[in-house]
C-alpha positions in Angstrom: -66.5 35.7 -104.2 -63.0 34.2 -105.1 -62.7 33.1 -108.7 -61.8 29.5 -107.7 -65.4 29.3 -105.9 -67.0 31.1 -108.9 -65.3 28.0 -110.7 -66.6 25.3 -108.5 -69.8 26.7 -108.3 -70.0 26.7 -112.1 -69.0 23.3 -112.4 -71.6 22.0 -109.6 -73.9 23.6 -111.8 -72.9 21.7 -114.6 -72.8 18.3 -112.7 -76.3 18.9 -111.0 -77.5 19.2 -114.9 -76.2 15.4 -115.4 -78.3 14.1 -112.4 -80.8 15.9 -113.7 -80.8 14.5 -117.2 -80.0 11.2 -116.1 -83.4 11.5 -113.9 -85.5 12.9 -116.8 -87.1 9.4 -118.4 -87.7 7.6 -114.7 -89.5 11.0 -113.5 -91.4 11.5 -116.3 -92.0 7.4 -116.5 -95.9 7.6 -115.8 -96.5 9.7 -118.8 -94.3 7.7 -121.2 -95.8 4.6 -120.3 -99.0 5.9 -121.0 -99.7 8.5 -123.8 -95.9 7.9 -124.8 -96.3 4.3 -125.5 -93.4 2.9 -123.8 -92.9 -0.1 -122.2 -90.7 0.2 -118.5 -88.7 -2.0 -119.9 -87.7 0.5 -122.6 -87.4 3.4 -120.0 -85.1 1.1 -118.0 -83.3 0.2 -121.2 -83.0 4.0 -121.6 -82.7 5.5 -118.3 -79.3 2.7 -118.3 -77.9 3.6 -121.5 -77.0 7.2 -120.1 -74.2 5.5 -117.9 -73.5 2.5 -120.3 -70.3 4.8 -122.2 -68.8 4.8 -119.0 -66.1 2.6 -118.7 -64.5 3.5 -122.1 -65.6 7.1 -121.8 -63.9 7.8 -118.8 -60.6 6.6 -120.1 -60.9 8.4 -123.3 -62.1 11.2 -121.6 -58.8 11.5 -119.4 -57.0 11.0 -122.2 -59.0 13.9 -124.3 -57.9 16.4 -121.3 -54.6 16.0 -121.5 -55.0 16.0 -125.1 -57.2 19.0 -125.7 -57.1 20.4 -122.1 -60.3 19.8 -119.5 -62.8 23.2 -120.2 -62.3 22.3 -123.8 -63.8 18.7 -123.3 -66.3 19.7 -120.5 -67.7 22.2 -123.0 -67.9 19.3 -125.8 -69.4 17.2 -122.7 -72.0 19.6 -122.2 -72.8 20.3 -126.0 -73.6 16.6 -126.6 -75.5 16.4 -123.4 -77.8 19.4 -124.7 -77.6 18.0 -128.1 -78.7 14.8 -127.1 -81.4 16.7 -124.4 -82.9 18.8 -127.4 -83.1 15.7 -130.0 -84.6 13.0 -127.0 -87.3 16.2 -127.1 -87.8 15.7 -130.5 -87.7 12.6 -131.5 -90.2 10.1 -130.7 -89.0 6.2 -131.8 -87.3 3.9 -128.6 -84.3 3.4 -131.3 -83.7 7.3 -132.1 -84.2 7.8 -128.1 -82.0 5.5 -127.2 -79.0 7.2 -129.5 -79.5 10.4 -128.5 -79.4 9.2 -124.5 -76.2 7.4 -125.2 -74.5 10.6 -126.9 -75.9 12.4 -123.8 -74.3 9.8 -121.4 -70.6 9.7 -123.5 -71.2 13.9 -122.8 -71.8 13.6 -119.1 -69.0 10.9 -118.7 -66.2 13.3 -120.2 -68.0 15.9 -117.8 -67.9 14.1 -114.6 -64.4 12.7 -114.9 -62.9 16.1 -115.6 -64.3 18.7 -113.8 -63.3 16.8 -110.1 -59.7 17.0 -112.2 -60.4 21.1 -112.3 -61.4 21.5 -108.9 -58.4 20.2 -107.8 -56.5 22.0 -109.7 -57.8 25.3 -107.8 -57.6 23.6 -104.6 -54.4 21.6 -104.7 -52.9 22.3 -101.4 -55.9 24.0 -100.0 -58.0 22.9 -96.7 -60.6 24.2 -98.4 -60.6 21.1 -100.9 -62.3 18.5 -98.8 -65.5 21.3 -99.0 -65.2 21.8 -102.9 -65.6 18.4 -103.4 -68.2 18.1 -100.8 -70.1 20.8 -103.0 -69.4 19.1 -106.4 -70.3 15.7 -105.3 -73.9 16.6 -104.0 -74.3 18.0 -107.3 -75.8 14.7 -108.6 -78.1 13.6 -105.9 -79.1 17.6 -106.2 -79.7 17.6 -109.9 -81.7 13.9 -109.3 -83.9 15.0 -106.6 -84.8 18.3 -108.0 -85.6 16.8 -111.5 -88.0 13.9 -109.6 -89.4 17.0 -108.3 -89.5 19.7 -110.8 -90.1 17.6 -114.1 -93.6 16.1 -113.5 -95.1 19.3 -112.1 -93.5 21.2 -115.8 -95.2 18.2 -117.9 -98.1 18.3 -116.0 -98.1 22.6 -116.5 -96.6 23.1 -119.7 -96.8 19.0 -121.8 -94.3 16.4 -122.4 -92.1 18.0 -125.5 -91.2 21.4 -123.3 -90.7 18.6 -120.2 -87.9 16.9 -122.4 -86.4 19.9 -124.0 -85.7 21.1 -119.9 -82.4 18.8 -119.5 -81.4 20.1 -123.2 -82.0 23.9 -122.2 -80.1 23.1 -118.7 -76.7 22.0 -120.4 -76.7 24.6 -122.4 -76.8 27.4 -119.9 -74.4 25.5 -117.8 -72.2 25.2 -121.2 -72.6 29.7 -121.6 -71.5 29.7 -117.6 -68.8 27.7 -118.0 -67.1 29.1 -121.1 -67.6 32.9 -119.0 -66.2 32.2 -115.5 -63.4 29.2 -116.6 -59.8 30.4 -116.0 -56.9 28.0 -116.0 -55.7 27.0 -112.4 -52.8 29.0 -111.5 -50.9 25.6 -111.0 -47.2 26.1 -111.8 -43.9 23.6 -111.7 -40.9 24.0 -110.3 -39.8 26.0 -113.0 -42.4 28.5 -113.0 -44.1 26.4 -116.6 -47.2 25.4 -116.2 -46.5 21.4 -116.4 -47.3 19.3 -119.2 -49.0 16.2 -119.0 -47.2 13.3 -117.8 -47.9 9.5 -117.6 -48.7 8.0 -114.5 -46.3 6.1 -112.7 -46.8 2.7 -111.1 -47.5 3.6 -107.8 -50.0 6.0 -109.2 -52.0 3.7 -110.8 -52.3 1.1 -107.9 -52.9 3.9 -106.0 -55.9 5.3 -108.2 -57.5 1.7 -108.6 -57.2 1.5 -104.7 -59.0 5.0 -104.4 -61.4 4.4 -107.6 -62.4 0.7 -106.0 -63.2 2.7 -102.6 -65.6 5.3 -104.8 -67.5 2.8 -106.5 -67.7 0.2 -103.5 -69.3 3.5 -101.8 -71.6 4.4 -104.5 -72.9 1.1 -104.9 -74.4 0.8 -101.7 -75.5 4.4 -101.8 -77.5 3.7 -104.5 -78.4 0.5 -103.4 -79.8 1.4 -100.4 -82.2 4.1 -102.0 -83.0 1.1 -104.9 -83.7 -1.5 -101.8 -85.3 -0.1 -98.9 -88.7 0.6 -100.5 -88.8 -3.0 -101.4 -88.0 -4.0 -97.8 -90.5 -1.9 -96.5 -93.1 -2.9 -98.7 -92.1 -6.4 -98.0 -93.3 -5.7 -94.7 -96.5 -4.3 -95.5 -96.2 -0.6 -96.6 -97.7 1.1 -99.7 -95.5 1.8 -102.3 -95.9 5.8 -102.3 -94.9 5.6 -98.5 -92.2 3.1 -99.2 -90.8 5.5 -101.4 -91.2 8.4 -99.6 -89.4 6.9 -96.9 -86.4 5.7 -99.1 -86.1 9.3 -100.7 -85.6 10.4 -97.1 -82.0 9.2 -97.4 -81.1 11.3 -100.8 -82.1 14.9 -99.1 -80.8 14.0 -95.7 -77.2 12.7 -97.7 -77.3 15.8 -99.8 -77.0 18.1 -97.1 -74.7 15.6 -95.1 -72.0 15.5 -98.4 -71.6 18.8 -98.2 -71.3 19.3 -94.5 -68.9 17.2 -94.3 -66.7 18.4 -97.0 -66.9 21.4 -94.5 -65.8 19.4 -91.2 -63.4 17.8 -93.3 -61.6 20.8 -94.0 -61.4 21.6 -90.4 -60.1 18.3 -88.7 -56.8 17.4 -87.9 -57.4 13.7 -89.0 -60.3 13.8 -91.7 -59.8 10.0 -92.8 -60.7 8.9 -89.3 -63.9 10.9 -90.3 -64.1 8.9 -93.4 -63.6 6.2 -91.5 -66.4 6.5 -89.1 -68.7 7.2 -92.0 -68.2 4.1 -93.2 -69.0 1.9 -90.2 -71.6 3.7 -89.1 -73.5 3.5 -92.0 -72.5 0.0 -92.1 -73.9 -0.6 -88.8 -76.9 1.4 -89.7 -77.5 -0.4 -92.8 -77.4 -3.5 -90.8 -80.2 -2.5 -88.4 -82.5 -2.0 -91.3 -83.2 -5.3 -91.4 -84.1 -5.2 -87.5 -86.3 -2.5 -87.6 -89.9 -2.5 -88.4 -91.8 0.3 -90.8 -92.6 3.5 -88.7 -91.1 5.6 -86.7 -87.8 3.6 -85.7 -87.0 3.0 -89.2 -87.7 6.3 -90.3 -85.2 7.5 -87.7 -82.5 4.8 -88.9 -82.9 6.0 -92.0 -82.3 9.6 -91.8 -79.5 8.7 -89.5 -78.1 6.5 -92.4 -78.7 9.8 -94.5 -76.6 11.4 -92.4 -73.8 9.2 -91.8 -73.0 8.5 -95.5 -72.9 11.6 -96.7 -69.5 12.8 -94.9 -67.0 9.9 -96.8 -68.0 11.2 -100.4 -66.3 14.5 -100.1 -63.4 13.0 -98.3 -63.3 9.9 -100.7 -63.0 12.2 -104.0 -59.8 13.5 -102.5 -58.3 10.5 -102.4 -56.9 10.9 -106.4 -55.4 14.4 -105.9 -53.5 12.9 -103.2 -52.7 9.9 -105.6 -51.5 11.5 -108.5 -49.2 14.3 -109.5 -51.0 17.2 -110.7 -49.6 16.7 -115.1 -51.1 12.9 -114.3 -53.9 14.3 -113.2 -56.6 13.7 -116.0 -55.5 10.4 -116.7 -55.8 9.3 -112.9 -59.0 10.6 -113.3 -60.2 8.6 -116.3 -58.4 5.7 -114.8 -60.6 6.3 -111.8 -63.9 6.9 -112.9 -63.4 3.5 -115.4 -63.5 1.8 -112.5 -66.2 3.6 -110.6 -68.3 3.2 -113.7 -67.4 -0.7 -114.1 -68.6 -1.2 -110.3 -71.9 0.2 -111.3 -72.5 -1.9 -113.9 -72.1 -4.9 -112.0 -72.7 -4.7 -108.7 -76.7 -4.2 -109.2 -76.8 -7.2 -110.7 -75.3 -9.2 -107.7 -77.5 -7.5 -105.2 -80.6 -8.7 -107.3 -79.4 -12.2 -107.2 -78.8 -12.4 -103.5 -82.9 -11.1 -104.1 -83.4 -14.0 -105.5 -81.7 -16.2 -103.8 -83.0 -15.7 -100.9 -86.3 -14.0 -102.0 -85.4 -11.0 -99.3 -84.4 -7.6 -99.3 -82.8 -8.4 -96.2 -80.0 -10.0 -98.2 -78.8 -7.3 -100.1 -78.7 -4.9 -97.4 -76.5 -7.1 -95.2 -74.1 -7.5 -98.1 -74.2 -3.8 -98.1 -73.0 -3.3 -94.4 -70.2 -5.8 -95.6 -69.2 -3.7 -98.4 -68.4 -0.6 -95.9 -66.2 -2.5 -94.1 -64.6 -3.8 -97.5 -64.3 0.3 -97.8 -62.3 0.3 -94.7 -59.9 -2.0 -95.5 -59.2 -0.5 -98.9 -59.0 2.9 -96.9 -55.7 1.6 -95.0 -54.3 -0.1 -98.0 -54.5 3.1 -99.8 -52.7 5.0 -97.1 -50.6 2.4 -96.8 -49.3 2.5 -99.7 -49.1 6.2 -100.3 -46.7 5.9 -97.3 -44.1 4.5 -99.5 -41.5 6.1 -101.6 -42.5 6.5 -105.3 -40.3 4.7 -108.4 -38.6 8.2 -109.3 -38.0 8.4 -105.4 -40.7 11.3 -104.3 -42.9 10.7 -101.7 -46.7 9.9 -102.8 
């Protein structure tokens, strides 16, 4: 195995360990609320505060890279997600949880905006890109669905404290792996110097924003779909344990789909019509949700939807290597992220309201369908744009 897959496989490892950790108080939610004494609105409170850093994280966290250089702030990433994993294990107050889940979250923030930045470096160039980041991405989903399957069966074997200590012991090991395999990309300037870290020029910002809007747009209604379609179907008269099981059909279905199409993307001629196609199928998909009844034809639309939106992620994530110069790098990244992180934080709440508005699931899911073709359009902006000569007259 090359050293730059050793690398990304490393790194996914690390990522997978965020999803994981992030997943840890909503999977192990039954026995908080019970011998634990919580309240769910505490484990929402804290299950939140792991991506509450993010907007100012991410920046700083660009910043820190250039500063300090990325393995050197992934590593600090990853010791305060294990610090944070370790003390959540043995602490027991709401207010000492919550601290330790937000120094967790500020360590999986600098993590997840640099170590996309490292796999491009190795990949800069490289068909094989579009299948690294296909990798890296279903990382998350990976580390969420294994920990909402791994976690309550280790509680249930071995009791709550070793349960919480798992995310803890995780970072770590990913931490050891890391600081063995990491090399520096073998990215070199004109002059044969590896380049120094650079500002990012106008067109690289609108650029980024263009491509960071399109990620967080994307994620939204990935998540939202998994968040909404168990309260559709039980709107329409399933149980909760087989609404759910049908709305977790999406997450395994997309976490295969990610990654193969990372793969087809590296083999196409003309990946963004890929991207492209993703989008409005899913957005047509999405759509038919609300015309379906629970069964077998909405079981079927939803592992098609599954399989559909899984392709653009891999795809969309290359979008800043293609937007930035490689010394700008880590600050497009933080730049990008700040806004995928900002979109998060308010987008749930406007899907609730439509809820409420018009006391439907319905709602939210055709707002959904009309964020994908907002995607779309922020696609061919984007490569509009990056059509254009830059302000120091190089080509974006």
């Amino acid at each position: 195995m090359s050293t730059a897959w050793k690398i990304v496989l490393t790194l996914t490892f690390a990522r997978m360990t965020m999803g994981f950790q992030f997943q840890a108080i909503p999977s192990l939610a039954p026995v908080l609320t019970g011998s634990g004494g919580f309240s769910y609105a505490a484990l929402g409170t804290l299950t939140g505060a792991y991506l509450v850093p993010g907007v100012i994280v991410a920046l700083a966290g660009g910043w820190l890279g250039r500063l300090l250089g990325d393995a050197r702030v992934v590593s600090i990433g990853l010791l305060l997600m294990a610090a944070g994993g370790f003390a959540g294990a043995l602490v027991s107050s709401f207010e000492a949880q919550l601290v330790w889940r937000l120094i967790a979250g500020c360590g999986a923030v600098c993590l997840n905006v640099l170590v996309t930045k490292m796999v491009a470096d190795w990949f800069e160039a490289n068909n094989q890109l579009p299948t690294a980041m296909g990798v890296l991405v279903a990382s998350w989903p990976a580390g969420i669905a294994l920990c909402a399957l791994a976690l309550p069966l280790i509680e249930a074997a071995t009791g709550l404290f070793t349960a919480l200590l798992v995310p803890g012991v995780l970072s770590a090991l990913a931490l050891m792996a890391l600081r063995v395999v990491w090399q520096e990309a073998p990215v070199k300037a004109a002059g044969g110097a590896t380049p120094k870290a650079a500002k990012m020029l106008g067109v690289e910002v609108v650029l980024v924003v263009l491509a960071g809007l399109i990620w967080g747009l994307y994620n939204t209604v990935f998540v939202g779909v998994v968040a909404w379609v168990p309260t559709l179907l039980s709107e329409r008269g399933a149980g909760d344990v087989a609404a759910a099981a049908y709305s977790s059909s999406i997450v395994w279905v997309a976490i295969f789909s990610v990654v193969a199409g990372g793969v087809i993307a590296g083999r196409v001629a003309r990946p963004d019509i890929f991207a492209l196609g993703s989008f409005l199928i899913s957005g047509v998909l999405i759509a038919a949700l609300a015309a379906v009844q629970f069964g077998t034809s909405g079981f079927l639309v939803l592992l098609l939807l599954g399989g559909a939106i899984g392709p653009a992620a891999a795809i969309i994530m290359t979008l800043p290597v293609a937007a930035a110069r490689a010394p700008a790098r880590a600050s497009a990244m933080g730049l990008y992220f700040a806004l995928y992180y900002a979109i998060m934080a308010i987008a749930p709440p406007v899907y609730g309201r439509l809820h409420d508005a018009t006391q439907s699931a319905i709602a939210p899911l055709y707002a959904m369908s009309l964020v994908m073709i907002v995607c779309v359009m922020l696609w061919g902006a984007f490569r509009f744009k990056i059509g254009r000569p830059a302000a120091d007259g190089t080509s974006q």
